[in-house]
C-alpha positions, 0 to 999 in steps of 0.5 A, a space after each residue: 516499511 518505507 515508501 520506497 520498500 512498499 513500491 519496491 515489494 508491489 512493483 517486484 509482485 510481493 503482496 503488502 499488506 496495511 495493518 492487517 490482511 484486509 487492507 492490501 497496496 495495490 498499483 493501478 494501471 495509471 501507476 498510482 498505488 492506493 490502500 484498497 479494503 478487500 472486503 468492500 474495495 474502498 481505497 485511498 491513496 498510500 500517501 498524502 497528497 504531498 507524494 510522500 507522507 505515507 497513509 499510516 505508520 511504516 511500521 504498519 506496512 507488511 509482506 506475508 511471508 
């Protein structure tokens, strides 16, 4: 997925996923999406620092079906 799919599916109430299901992309209420584990609610953000690059691979990013 792209970043601008990633947002998309969030913003639209689609659950995206990271790698597996124990990393979810979540939007906070200041409009910032992060990466958060489900399991300890560690998160960081979905891209570097530059806005862009995103914090993993976008073939990692998916939609449960």
């Amino acid at each position: 997925m792209t970043l601008d799919g990633i947002k998309a599916a969030v913003d639209a109430g689609k659950i995206v996923y990271w790698k597996n299901e124990g990393y979810r992309v979540v939007k906070d209420n200041l409009g910032q999406y992060h990466i958060v584990f489900q399991h300890n609610a560690n998160a960081t953000g979905l891209t570097w620092t530059d806005g862009i690059t995103l914090n993993g691979e976008p073939e990692e990013f998916f939609i449960k079906p």
